[in-house]
C-alpha positions in Angstrom: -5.0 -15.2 -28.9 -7.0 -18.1 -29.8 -7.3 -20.6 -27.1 -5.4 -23.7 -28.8 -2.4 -21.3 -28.9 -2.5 -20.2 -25.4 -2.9 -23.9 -24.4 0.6 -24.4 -26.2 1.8 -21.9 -24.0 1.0 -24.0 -21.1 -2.2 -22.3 -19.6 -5.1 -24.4 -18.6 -8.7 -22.5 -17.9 -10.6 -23.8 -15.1 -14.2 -24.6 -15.5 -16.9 -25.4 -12.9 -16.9 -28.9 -14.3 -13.6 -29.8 -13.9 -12.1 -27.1 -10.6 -13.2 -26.7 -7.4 -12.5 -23.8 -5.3 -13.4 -24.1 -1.4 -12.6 -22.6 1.8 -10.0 -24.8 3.7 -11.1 -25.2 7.4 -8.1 -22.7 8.1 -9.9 -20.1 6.1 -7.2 -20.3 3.2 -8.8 -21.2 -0.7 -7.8 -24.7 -1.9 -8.0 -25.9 -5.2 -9.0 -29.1 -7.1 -8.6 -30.1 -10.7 -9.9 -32.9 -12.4 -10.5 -34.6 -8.8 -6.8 -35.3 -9.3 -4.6 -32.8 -8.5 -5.3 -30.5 -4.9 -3.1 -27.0 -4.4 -3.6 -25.8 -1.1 -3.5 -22.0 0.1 -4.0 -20.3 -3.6 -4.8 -16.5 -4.3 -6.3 -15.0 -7.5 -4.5 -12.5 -9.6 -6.4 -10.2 -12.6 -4.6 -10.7 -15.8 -6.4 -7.4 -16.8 -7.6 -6.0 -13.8 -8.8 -2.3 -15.7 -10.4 -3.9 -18.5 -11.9 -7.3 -17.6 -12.2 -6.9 -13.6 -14.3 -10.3 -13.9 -12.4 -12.1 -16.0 -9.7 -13.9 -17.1 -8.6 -14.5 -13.4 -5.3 -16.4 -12.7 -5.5 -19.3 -9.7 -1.8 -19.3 -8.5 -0.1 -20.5 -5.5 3.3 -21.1 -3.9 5.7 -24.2 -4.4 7.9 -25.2 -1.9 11.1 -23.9 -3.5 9.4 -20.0 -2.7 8.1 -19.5 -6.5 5.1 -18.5 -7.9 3.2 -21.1 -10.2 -0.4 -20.8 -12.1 -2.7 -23.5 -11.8 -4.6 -22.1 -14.4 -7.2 -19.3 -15.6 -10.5 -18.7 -15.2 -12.0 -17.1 -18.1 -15.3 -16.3 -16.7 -15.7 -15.9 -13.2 -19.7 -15.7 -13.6 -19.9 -19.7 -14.8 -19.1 -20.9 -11.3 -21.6 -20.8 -8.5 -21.9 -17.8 -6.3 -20.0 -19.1 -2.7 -16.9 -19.5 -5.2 -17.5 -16.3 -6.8 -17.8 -14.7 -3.2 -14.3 -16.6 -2.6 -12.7 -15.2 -5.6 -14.0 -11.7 -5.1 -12.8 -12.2 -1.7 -9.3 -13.4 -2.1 -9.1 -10.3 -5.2 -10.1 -7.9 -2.5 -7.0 -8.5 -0.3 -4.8 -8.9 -3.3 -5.6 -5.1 -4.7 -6.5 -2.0 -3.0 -8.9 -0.5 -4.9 -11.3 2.7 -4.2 -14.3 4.2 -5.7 -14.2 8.0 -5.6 -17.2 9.8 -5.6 -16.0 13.3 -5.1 -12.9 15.0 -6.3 -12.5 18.0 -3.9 -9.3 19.7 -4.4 -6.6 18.7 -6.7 -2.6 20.3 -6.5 0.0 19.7 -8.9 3.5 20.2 -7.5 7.4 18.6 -8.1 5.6 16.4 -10.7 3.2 15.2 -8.3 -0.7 15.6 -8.3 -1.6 15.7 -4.5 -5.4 14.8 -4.5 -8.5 15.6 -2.2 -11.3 12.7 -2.5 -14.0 11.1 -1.3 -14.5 7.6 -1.4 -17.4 5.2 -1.1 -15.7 3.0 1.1 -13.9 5.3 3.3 -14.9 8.4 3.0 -12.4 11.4 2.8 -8.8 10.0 1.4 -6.0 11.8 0.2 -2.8 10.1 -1.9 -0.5 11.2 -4.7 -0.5 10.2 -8.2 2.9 11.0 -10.3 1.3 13.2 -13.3 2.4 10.8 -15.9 0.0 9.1 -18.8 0.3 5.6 -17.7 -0.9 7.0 -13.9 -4.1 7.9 -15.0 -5.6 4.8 -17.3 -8.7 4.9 -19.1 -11.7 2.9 -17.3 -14.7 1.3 -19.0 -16.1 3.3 -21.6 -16.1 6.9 -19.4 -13.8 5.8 -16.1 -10.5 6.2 -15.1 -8.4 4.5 -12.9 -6.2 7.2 -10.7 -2.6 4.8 -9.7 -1.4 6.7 -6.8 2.6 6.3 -5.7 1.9 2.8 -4.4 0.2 1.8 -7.5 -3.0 1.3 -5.1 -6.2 2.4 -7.6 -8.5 4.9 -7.1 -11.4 4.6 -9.3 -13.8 7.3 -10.9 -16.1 5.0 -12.6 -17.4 7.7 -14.9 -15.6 11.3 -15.0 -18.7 12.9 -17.5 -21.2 12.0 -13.9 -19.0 13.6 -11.4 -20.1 17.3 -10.4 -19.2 19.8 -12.8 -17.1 21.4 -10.1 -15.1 17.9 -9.5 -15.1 17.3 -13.1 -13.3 20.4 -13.9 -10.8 19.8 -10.7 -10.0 16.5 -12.4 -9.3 17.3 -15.9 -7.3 20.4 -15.4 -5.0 17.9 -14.8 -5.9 14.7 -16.2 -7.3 15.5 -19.6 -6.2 12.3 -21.8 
C-alpha cells in the first residue's frame, strides 16, 4: 500500500523528529507527537510480527471509554535512538511470548495434537502443544518457522536446515510444509 493511501485510512507513522517515546517515572511508556499531543501508558503491537519483527510497529494505548486506539506506526524501529529502541523491544517482550528453540528432542502426534520436546535458549527444556494444522506452523525468514502452540505463544526455530540432523528429521516428520 503506498503511503498516501494508508494516510487516507487514518494512520500516521511516527518518526524520531516528530514522536518521543520515554519511560514515565512510574515505569509505564509515554508518548509525544508533534510536542502537541501526550498519551500516557502506551504498548507496542507487531503489525507483522513473523515477517517484519522490527518493523512496522503499532504505538497504541487505552481511552477512557475501555477501547483500544493507535497513535500511529512506526515503520522503522532502527531510525530512533537506541534507549527508545530498548523501550520498544521492551514493551514487545511482555506483549508476546516468544522462544528460540535450539533443539527438538522428541516430537508425538496424537488426537490431532503434536506434543513437543524442546530446548530453548532462554529457558532451557520446554514442552507445549501445537494443533497439527498449516496455519500452526508458519514459515520464518528465508529457512525458519514459527511453531504456534495451543495459546498461540511462538516457539521459534530460526533455521530448520541448521538444526541436528536427528532434530531435523523429528521436526519434519511432522511439519514438512
Amino acid at each position: 500500500m503506498e503511503r498516501s493511501t494508508v494516510s487516507l485510512v487514518g494512520a500516521r507513522y511516527l518518526v524520531p523528529e516528530r514522536c518521543r517515546i520515554y519511560r514515565g517515572r512510574l515505569g509505564s511508556i509515554h508518548c509525544i507527537i508533534n510536542d502537541a499531543e501526550a498519551f500516557a501508558n502506551v504498548y507496542c503491537v507487531l503489525c507483522f510480527p513473523i515477517s517484519h519483527p522490527d518493523r512496522y510497529i503499532s504505538v497504541c494505548y487505552t481511552d477512557d471509554d475501555n477501547k483500544e486506539q493507535e497513535i500511529g506506526i512506526i515503520e522503522d524501529l532502527e531510525a530512533f535512538p537506541g534507549e527508545v529502541r530498548d523501550l520498544v523491544h521492551a514493551n514487545l517482550k511482555r506483549q508476546y511470548f516468544e522462544q528460540v528453540v535450539t533443539r527438538v528432542h522428541n516430537v508425538k502426534w496424537e488426537f490431532g495434537l503434536l506434543f513437543f520436546e524442546v530446548s530453548t535458549a532462554e529457558n532451557g527444556k520446554k514442552e507445549f502443544m501445537m494443533r497439527w494444522q498449516h496455519d500452526k506452523a508458519l514459515d520464518y525468514g528465508k529457512n525458519g518457522k514459527v511453531l504456534l502452540d495451543v495459546y498461540d505463544n511462538r516457539y521459534i526455530i530460526t533455521s530448520v536446515p541448521d538444526l541436528a540432523t536427528t532434530d531435523r528429521d523429528r521436526l519434519m516428520r511432522y511439519i514438512y510444509w
